[in-house]
C-alpha positions as CSV (number, residue, x, y, z in Angstrom):
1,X,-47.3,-266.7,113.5
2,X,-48.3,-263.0,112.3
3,X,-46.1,-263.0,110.0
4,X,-47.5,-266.0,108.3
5,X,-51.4,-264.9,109.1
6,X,-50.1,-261.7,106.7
7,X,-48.4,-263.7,104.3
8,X,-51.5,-265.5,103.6
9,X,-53.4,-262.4,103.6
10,X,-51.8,-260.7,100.9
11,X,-51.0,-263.2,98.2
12,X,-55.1,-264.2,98.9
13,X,-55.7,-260.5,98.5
14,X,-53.2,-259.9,94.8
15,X,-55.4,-261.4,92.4
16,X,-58.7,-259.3,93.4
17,X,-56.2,-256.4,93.2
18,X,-54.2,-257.5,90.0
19,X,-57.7,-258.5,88.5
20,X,-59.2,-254.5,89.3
21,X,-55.8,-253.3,87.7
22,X,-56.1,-255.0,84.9
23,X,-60.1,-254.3,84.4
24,X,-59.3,-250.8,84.5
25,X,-56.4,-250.5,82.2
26,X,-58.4,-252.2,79.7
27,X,-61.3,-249.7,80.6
28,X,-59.5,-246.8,79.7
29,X,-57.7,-248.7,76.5
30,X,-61.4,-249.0,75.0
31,X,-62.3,-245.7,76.1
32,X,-59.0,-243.6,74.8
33,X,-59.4,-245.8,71.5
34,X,-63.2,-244.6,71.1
35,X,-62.1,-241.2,71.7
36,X,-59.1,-241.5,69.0
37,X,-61.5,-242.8,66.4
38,X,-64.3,-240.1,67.3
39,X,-60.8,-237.3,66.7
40,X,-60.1,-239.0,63.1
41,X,-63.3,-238.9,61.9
42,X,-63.3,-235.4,62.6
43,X,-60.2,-234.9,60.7
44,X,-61.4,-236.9,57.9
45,X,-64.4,-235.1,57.6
């Protein structure tokens, strides 16, 4: 019975943590790609 209870648990708890994962990877995406555009203007300039 506790092993099922955990079961449960965790695969109802993976999407919140797969959903935070992937919100931050894309949080630092956008801000690494503003920083590399800010760094080639300044070379083009």
């Amino acid at each position: 019975m506790i092993e099922k209870n955990l079961n449960i648990e965790s695969i109802g708890a993976f999407p919140n943590f797969y959903n935070f994962l992937i919100q931050s990877v894309f949080r630092i995406l956008k801000s690494v790609e503003f920083y590399l555009r800010i760094g080639n203007g300044d070379k083009l300039k």
